[in-house]
RODO-2510 file (C-alpha; in nm, 4 decimals, decimal comma):
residues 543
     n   res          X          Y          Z
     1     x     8,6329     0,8706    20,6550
     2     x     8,5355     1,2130    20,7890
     3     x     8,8642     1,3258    20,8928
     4     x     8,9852     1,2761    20,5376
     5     x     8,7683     1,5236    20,3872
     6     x     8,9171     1,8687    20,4825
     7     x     8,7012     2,1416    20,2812
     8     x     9,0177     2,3894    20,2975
     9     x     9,2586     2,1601    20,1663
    10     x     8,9888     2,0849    19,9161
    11     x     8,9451     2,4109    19,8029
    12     x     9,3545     2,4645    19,7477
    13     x     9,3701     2,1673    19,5249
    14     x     9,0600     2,2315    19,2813
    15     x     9,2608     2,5576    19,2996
    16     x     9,5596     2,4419    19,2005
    17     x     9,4176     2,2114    18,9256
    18     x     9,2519     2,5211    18,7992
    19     x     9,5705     2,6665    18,7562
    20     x     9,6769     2,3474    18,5679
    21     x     9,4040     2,3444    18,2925
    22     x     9,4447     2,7062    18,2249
    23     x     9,8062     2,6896    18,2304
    24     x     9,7714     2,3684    17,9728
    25     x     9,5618     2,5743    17,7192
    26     x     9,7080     2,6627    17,3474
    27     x     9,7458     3,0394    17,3756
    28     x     9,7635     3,0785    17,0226
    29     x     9,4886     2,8593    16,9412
    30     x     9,2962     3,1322    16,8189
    31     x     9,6199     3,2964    16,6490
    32     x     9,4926     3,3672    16,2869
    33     x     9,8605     3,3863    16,1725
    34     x     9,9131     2,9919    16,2772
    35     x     9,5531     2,8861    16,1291
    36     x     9,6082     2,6330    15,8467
    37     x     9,3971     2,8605    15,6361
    38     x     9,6512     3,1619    15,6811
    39     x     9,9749     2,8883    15,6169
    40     x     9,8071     2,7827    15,2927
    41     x     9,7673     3,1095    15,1965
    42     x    10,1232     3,1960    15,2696
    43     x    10,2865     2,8756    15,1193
    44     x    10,0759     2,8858    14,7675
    45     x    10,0983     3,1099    14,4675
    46     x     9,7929     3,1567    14,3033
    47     x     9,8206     3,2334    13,9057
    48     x     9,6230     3,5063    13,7776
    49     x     9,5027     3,6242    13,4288
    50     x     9,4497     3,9617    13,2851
    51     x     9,1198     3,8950    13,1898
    52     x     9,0426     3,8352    13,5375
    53     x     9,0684     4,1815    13,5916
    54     x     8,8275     4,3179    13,2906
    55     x     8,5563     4,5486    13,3772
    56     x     8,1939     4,4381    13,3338
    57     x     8,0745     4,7548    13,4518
    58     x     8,1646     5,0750    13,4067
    59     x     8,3940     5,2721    13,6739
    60     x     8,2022     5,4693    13,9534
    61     x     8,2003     5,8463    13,8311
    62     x     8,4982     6,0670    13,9880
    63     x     8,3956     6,3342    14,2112
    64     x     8,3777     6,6617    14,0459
    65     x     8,7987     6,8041    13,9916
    66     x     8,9346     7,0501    13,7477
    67     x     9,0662     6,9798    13,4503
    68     x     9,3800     7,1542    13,4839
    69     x     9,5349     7,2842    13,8059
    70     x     9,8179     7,5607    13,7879
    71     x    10,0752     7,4819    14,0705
    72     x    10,3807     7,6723    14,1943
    73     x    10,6624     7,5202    14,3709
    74     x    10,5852     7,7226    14,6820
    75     x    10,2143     7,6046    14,6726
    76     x    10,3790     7,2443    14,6279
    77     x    10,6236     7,2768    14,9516
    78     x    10,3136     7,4402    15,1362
    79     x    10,1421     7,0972    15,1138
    80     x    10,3712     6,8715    15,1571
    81     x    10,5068     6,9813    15,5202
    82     x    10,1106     7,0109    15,5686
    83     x     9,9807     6,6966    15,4522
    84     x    10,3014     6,4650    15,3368
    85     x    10,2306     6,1117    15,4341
    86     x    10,6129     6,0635    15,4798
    87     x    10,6134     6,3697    15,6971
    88     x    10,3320     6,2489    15,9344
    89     x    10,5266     5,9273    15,9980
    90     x    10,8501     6,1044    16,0508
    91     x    10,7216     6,3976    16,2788
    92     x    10,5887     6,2194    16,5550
    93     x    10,9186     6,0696    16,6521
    94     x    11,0553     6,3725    16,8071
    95     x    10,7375     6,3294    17,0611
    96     x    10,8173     6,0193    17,0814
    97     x    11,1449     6,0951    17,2338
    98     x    11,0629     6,3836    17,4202
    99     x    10,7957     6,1170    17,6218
   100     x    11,1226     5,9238    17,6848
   101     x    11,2856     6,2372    17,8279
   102     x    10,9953     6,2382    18,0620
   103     x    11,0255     5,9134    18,1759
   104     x    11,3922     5,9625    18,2183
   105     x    11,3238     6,2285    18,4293
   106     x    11,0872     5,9920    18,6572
   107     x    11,3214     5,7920    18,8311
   108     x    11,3042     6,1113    19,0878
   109     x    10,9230     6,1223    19,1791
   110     x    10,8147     6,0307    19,5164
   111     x    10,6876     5,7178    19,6044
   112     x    10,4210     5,6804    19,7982
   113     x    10,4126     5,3182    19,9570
   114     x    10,2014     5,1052    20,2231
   115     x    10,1318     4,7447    20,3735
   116     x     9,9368     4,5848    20,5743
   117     x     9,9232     4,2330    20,7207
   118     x     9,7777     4,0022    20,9610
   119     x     9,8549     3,7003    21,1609
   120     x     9,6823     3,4333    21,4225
   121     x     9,9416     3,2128    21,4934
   122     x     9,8664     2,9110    21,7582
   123     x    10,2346     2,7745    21,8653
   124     x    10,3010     2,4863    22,1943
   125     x    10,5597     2,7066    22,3875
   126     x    10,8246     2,5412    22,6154
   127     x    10,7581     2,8306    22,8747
   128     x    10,4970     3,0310    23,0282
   129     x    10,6688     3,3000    22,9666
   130     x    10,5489     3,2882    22,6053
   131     x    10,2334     3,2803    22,4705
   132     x    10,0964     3,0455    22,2465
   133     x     9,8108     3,2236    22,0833
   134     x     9,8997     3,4925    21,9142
   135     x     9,7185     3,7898    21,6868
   136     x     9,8804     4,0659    21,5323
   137     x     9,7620     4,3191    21,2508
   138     x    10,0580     4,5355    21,0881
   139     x     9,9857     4,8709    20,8951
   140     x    10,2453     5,0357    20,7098
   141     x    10,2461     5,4055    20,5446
   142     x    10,5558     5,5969    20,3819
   143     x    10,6986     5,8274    20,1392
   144     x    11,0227     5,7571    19,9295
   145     x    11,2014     5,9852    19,7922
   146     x    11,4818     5,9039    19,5319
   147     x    11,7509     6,2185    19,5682
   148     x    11,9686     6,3573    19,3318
   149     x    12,2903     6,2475    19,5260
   150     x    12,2402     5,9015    19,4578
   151     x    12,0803     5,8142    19,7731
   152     x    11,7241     5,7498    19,9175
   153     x    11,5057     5,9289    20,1821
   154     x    11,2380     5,7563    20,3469
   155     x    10,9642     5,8847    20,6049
   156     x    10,7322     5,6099    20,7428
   157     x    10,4669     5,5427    20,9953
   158     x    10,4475     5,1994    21,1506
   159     x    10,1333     5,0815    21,3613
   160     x    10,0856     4,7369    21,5210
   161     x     9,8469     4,6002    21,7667
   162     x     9,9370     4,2250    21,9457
   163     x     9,7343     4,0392    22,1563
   164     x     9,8787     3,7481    22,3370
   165     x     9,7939     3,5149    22,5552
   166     x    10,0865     3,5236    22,7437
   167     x     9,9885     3,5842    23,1087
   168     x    10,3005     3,7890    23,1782
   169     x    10,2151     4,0582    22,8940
   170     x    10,1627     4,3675    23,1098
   171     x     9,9570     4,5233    22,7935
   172     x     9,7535     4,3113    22,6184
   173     x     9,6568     4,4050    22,3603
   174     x     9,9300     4,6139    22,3271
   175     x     9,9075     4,9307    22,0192
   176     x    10,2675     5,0461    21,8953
   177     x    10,3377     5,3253    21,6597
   178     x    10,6714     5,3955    21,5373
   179     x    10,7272     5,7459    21,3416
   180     x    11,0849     5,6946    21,0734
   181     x    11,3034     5,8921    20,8905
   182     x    11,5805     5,6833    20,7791
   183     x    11,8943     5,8064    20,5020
   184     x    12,0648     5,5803    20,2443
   185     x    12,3556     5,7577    20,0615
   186     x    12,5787     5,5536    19,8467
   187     x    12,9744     5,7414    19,8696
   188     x    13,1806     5,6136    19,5877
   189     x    12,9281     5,3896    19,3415
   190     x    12,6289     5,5438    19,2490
   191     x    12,7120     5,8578    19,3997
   192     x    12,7301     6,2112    19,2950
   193     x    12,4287     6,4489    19,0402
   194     x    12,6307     6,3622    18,7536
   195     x    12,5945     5,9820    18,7344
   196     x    12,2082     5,9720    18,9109
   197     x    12,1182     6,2043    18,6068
   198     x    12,3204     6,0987    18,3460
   199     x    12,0164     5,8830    18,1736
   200     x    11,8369     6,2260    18,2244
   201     x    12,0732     6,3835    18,0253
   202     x    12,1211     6,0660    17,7503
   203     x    11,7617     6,0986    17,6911
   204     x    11,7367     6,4521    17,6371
   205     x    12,0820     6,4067    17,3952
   206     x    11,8821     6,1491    17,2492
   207     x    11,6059     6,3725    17,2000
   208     x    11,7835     6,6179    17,0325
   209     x    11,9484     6,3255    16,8087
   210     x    11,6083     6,2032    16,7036
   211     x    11,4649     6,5959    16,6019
   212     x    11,7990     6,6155    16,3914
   213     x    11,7258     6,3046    16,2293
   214     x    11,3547     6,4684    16,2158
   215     x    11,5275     6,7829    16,0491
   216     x    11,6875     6,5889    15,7892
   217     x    11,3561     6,4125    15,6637
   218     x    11,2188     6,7457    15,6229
   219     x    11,4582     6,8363    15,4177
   220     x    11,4453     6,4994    15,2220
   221     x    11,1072     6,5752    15,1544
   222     x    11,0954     6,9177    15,0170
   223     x    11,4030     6,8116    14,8124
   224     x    11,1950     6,5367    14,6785
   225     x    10,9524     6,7403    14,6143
   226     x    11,1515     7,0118    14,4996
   227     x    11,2831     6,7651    14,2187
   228     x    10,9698     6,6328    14,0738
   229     x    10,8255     6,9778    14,0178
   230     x    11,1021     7,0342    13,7846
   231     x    11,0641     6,6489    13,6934
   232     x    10,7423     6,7894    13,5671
   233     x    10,8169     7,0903    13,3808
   234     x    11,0720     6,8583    13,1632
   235     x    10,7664     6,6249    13,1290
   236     x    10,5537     6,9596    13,0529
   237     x    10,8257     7,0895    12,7978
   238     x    10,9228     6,7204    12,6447
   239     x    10,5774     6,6592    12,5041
   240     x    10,5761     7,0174    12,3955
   241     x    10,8807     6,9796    12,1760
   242     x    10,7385     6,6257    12,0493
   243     x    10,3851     6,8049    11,9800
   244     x    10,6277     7,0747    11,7768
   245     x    10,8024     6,8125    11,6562
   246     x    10,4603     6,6524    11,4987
   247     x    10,3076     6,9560    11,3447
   248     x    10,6269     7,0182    11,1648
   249     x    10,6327     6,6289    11,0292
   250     x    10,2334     6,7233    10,9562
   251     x    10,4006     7,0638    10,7644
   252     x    10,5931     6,8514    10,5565
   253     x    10,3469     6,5818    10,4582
   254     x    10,1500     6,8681    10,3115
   255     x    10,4491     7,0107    10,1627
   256     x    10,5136     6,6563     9,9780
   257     x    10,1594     6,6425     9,8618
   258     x    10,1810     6,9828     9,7292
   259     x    10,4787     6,9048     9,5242
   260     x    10,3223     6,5481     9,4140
   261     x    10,0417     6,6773     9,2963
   262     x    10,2193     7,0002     9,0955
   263     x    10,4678     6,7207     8,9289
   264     x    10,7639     6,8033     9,1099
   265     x    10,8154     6,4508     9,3242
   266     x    10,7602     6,1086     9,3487
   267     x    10,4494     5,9977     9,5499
   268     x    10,7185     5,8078     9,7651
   269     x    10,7448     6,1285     9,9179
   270     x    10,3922     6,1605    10,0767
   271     x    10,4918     5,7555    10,2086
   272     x    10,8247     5,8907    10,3763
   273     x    10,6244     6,2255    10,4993
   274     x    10,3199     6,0186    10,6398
   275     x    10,5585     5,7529    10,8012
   276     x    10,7710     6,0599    10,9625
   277     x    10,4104     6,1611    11,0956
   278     x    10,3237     5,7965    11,2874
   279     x    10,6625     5,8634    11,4414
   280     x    10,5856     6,1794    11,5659
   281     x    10,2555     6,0398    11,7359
   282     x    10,4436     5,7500    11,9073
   283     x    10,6554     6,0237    12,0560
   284     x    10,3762     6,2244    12,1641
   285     x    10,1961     5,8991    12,3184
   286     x    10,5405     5,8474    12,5302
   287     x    10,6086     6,1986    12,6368
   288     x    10,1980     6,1992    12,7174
   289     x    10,2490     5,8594    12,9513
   290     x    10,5876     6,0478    13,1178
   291     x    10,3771     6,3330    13,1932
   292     x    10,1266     6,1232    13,3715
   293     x    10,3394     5,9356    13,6018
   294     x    10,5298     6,2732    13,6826
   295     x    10,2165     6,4305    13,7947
   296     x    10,0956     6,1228    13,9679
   297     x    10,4333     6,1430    14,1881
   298     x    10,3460     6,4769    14,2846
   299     x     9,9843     6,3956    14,3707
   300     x    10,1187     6,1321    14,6115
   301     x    10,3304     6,3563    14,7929
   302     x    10,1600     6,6680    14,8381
   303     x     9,8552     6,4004    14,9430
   304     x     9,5755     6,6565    14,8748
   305     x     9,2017     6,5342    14,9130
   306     x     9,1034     6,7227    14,5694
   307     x     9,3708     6,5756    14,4086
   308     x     9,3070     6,1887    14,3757
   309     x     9,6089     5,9638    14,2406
   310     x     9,3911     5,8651    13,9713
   311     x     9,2137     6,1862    13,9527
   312     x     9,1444     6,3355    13,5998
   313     x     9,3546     6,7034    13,7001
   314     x     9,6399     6,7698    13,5116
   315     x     9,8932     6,9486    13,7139
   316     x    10,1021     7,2213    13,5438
   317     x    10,3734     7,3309    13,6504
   318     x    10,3682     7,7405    13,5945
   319     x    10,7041     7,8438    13,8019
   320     x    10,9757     7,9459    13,5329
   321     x    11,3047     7,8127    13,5249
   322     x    11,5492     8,0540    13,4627
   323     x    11,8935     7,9232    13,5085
   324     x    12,1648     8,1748    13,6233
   325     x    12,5095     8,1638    13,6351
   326     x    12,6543     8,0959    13,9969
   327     x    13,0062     8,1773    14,0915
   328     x    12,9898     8,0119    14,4060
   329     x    13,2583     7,9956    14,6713
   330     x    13,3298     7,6125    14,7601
   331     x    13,5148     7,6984    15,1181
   332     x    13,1890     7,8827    15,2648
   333     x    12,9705     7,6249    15,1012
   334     x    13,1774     7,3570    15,2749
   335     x    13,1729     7,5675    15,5854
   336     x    12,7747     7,5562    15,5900
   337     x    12,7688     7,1701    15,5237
   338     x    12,9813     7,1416    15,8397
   339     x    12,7651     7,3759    16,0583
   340     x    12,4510     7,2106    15,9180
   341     x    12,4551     6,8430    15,7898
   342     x    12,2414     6,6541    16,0566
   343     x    12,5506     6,3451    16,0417
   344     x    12,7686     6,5507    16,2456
   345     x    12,5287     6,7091    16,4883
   346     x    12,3978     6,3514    16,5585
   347     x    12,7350     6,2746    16,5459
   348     x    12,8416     6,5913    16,8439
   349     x    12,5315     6,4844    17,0174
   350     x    12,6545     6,1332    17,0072
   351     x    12,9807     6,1748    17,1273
   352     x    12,8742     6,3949    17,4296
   353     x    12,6580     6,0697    17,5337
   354     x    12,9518     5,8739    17,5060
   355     x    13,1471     6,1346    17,7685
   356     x    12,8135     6,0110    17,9778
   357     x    12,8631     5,6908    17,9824
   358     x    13,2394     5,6829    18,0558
   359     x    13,1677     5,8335    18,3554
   360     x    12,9044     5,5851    18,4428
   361     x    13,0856     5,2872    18,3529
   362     x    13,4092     5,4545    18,5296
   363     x    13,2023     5,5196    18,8826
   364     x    13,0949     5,1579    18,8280
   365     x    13,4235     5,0512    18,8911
   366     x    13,4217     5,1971    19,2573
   367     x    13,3736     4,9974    19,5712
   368     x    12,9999     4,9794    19,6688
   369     x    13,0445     5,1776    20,0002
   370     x    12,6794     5,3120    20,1468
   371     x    12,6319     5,5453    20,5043
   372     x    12,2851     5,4430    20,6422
   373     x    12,1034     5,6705    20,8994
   374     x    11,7659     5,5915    21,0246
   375     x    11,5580     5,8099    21,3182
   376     x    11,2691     5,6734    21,4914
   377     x    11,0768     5,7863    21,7496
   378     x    10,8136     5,4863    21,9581
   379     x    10,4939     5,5007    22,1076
   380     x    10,3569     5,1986    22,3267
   381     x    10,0500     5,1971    22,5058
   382     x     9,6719     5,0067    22,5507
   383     x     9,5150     5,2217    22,2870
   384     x     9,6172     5,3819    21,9277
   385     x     9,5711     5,6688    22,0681
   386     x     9,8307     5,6250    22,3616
   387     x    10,0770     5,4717    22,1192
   388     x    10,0856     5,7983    21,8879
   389     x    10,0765     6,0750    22,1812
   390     x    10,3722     5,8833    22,3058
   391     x    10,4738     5,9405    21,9200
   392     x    10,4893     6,2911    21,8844
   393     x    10,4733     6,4020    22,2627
   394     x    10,7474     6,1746    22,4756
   395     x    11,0992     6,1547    22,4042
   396     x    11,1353     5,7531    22,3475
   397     x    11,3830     5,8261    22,0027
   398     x    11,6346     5,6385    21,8852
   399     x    11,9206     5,6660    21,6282
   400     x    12,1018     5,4085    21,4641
   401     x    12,4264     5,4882    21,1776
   402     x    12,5688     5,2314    20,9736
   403     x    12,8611     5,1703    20,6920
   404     x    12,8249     4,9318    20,4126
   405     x    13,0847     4,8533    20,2031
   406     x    13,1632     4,5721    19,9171
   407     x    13,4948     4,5632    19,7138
   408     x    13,4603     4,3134    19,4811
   409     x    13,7731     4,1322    19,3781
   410     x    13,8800     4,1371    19,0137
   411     x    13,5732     4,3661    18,8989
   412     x    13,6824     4,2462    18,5189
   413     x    13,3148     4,3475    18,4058
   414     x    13,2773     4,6768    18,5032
   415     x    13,6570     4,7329    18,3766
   416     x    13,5778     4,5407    18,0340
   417     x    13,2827     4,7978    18,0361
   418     x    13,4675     5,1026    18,1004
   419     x    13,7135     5,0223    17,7614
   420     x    13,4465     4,9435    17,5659
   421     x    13,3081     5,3137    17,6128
   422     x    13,6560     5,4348    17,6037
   423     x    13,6721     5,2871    17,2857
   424     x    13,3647     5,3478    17,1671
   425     x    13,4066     5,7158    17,1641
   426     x    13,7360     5,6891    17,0014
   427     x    13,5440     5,5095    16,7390
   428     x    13,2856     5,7699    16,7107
   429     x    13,5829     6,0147    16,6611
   430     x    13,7522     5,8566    16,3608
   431     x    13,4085     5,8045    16,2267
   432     x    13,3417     6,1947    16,2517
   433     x    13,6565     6,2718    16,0621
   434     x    13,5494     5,9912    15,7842
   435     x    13,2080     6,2129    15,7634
   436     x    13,4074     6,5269    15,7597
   437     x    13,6086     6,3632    15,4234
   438     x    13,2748     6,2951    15,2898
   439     x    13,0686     6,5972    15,3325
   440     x    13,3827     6,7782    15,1477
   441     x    13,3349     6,5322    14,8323
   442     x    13,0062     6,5890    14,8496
   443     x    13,0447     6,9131    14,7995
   444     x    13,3199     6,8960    14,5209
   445     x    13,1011     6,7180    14,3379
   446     x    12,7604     6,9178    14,3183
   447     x    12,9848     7,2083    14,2740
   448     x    13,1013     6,9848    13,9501
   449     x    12,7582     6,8642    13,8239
   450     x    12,6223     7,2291    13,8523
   451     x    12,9128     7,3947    13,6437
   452     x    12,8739     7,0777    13,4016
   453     x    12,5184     7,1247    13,3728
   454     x    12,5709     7,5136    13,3255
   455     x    12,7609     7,4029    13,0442
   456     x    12,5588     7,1747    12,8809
   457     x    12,2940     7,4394    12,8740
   458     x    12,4939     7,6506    12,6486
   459     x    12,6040     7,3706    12,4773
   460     x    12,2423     7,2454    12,3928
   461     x    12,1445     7,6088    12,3289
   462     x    12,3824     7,6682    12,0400
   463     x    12,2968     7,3046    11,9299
   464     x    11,8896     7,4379    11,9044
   465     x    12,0438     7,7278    11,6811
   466     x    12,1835     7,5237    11,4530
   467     x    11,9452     7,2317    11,3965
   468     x    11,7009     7,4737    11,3573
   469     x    11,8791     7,6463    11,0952
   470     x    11,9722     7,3126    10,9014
   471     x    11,6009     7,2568    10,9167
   472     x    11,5176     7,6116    10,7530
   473     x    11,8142     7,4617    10,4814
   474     x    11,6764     7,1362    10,4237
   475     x    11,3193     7,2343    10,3758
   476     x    11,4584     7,4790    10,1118
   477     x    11,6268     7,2118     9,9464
   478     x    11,3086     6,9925     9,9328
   479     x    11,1211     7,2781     9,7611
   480     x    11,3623     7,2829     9,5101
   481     x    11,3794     6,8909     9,4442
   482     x    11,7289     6,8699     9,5855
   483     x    11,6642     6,6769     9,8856
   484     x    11,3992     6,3820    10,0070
   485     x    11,1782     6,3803    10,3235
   486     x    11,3671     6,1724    10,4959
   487     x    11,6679     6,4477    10,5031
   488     x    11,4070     6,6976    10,6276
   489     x    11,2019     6,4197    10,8992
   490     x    11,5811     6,3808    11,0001
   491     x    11,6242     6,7680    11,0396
   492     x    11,3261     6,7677    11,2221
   493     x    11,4223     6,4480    11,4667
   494     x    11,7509     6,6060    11,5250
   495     x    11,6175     6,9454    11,6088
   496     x    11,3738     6,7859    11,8564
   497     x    11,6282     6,5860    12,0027
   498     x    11,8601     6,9528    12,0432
   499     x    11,5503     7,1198    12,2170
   500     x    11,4709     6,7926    12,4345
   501     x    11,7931     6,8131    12,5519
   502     x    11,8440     7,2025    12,6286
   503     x    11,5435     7,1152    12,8240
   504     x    11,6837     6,8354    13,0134
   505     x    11,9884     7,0183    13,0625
   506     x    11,7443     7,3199    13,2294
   507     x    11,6026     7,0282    13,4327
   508     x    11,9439     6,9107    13,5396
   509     x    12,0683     7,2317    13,6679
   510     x    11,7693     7,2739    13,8218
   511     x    11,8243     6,9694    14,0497
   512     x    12,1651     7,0614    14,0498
   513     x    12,1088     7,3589    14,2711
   514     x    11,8732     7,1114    14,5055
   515     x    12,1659     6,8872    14,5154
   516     x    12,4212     7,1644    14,6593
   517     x    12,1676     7,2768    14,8944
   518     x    12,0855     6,9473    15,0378
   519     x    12,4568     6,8904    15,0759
   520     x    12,5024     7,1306    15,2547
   521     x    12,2072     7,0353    15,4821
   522     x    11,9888     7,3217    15,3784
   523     x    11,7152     7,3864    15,1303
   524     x    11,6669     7,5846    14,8435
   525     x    11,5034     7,9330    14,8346
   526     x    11,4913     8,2570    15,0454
   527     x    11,1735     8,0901    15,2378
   528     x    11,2505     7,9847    15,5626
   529     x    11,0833     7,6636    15,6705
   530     x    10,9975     7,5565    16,0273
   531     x    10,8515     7,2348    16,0921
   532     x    10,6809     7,1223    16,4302
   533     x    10,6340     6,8033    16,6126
   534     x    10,2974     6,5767    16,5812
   535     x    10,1488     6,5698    16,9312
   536     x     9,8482     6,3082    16,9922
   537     x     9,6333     6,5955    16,9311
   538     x     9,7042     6,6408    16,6274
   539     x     9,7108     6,3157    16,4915
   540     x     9,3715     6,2505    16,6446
   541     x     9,2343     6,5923    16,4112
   542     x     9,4283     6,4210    16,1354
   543     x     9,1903     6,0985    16,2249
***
């Protein structure tokens, strides 16, 4: 029963059964996403009431803010590429892709390597010429070296010390040392600078892809900002014109009591003028609610610390717009777009990968033909230290050259390959013509809106002119009995309307000109803005 119990043996199976349980275990066991609590919670809607939500205490006091905060669009554009939470997600994908450039550029560091091994190996031999015992320890050391001609340079030292029982073995133990330098360069596939460093030079295109992309969210966000500063002066000057509107409706009511109480008109008048007056405050509460909401929008994206969402600041907008007549020329406008719009750049950047990877997938297509060269020089003796004088002090060399080659027959993938980035660039092509196309209507048509919206300034101007003299008329008339207060709240409603819209028409051609400039992949101003890469450093001050 003794020789059945063989402790090594033993020890590989517990091993192995180890390796069992543990490989039997639920991995996500512990996986709060497939916990029945988390499904229930994911599969059921829970209803809700509004008076779940009623305070029973009153809210925490807000730390200490102005009332009123002046801003200027400049100020505005300051903070957002400062502080912009869109901005801080966009700009760290240019570092992003520059690390990729970096590991692109790895695949040509040195390589240090090394091994080491040991054996007792106890064989029956069929001669005494061989020995049946036998011990050998094995210590490698090298450097590889990828090269920029496709191939691979390798320098290695090789120690080994045998001992033998063989009775013939004129050193025993015997202590080799073998110095290498061995070549591998590939001739047709995989050969040449340009194909080694192609992904080199499709990461750096990439790079420069992703920082266009980059450059275009910049711009997204100052136009976005750009537009609800103005978003916020019409806000600003809408619940002006419905406050005017109010205090003129408040003007009349005391005009109609006035006349009731001399004699001159029914006390239905006062009704109508008080009625015109409730209308006037449901504007006011509207263009009040607008106003909030606008300024909330800008509180988000200029993200400033001071400036809470639901802070109690009221943001005013104090830069002037004074629209100007532009008699633009479209040709130079379109000439910009094409220089600038971040479409075709990715799309140039794009296309020069695509020249990349025909050549790759066309040298893929080559025979795999490879010219091997390997120089070693041997030491033998009864110590280390014999074994490495003979190294690098006797003349026991040797050199050894060899061709590889493999054609393989059909090679349909590689070929199928080679079309698809054939065609894949001519696709590319036709789709930078159908951006061209597009970029031009583009164009056309914020030229269009900007004249239109020009235009409806003038229009809405002379409209203000008028209303307001048709007001002057009808509150004439209503002095003199001729007319009710409903023709003069009318008069009033219609002038408010004229002076809402000249000021959504000011609005318009305000965005208008952000429009153009966008479209033609710049921004607005004489400012020039430059815009830099997130690092980890600067996240981590961010943090």
């Amino acid at each position: 029963m003794s020789n059945l119990f063989h402790p090594p043996q033993t020890g590989a199976a517990l091993i192995v059964v180890a390796c069992g349980l543990v490989g039997c275990a639920d991995p996500f066991r512990h996986d709060p996403v497939t916990q029945e609590a988390y499904r229930a919670k994911l599969q059921n809607i829970e209803p809700v009431t509004l008076e779940t939500f009623t305070a029973t205490e009153p809210a925490p006091p807000m730390p200490e803010a102005p009332a009123e905060l002046e801003l200027t669009l400049e100020q505005c554009r300051a903070w957002v590429l400062a502080d912009s939470l869109d901005l801080d997600v966009r700009l760290l994908d240019p570092t992003l892709a520059d690390l990729s450039v970096t590991a692109a550029e790895a695949r040509f560091e040195a390589v240090l390597f090394g091994s080491a091994n040991y054996s007792d190996t106890e064989t029956p031999t069929a001669s005494t010429l061989d020995g049946s015992e036998v011990q050998s320890s094995r210590g490698q050391l090298g450097v590889r070296l990828p090269l920029r001609t496709g191939g691979t340079l390798t320098a290695d030292f090789v120690a080994q010390r045998l001992d033998t029982d063989n009775t013939f073995s004129t050193l025993n133990p015997s202590f080799d040392g073998d110095a290498n330098i061995s070549l591998s360069q590939p001739l047709l596939r995989n050969a040449g600078q340009r194909v080694t460093e192609a992904p080199i030079q499709i990461a750096r295109l990439d790079a420069q892809a992703v920082s266009a992309r980059t450059r275009v969210d910049v711009i997204r966000v100052l136009t976005a900002i750009d537009r609800a500063y103005w978003q916020l002066y019409q806000a600003q000057q809408e619940l002006t014109v419905r406050q005017q509107q109010h205090e003129l409706a408040i003007a009349q009511l005391e005009r109609a009591e006035r006349l009731v109480e001399a004699g001159a008109a029914a006390d239905v008048e006062v009704i109508r003028a008080q009625a015109g007056v409730a209308d006037g405050l449901e504007a006011i509460i509207t263009a009040e609610n607008t106003l909030r909401l606008t300024q909330r929008s800008i509180k988000r994206l200029i993200n400033q610390p001071h400036l809470p969402l639901n802070g109690p600041t009221a943001l005013v907008a104090v830069t002037p717009a004074n629209p100007v007549n532009y008699a633009l020329d479209g040709d130079r406008l379109l000439d910009t777009a094409m220089d600038q719009r971040v479409e075709l750049i990715e799309t140039e950047l794009q296309l020069a990968q695509d020249a990349l990877n025909i050549d790759i997938r066309r040298n893929a297509t080559l025979p795999l033909a490879s010219l091997d060269y390997r120089y070693t020089r041997n030491g033998l003796g009864g110590s280390f230290n014999d074994a490495f004088s003979q190294v690098f002090e006797e003349d026991f060399d040797g050199h050894s050259i060899g061709l590889r080659v493999e054609v393989p027959l059909g090679n349909q993938a590689a070929k199928s390959e080679l079309q698809r980035a054939l065609l894949t660039r001519v696709q590319r092509l036709s789709n930078r013509r159908l951006q061209e196309v597009q970029i031009a209507q583009e164009i056309a048509n914020a030229l269009d809106t900007l004249t239109t919206t020009w235009q409806r300034i003038l229009a809405t101007r002379q409209a203000v002119l008028l209303e307001a003299r048709v007001l002057e008329a009808e509150q004439r008339q209503f002095e003199l009995g001729l007319v009710t207060s409903t023709q003069v709240l009318e008069a009033q409603a219609r002038l408010a309307d004229a002076r809402s819209r000249e000021v959504s028409a000011i609005t318009a051609y305000q965005i208008a000109q952000i429009d153009l400039a966008f479209a033609t992949g710049t921004v607005l101003g004489e400012a020039r803005i430059r815009w830099e890469p997130l690092g980890l450093d600067s996240e981590s001050q961010k943090r």
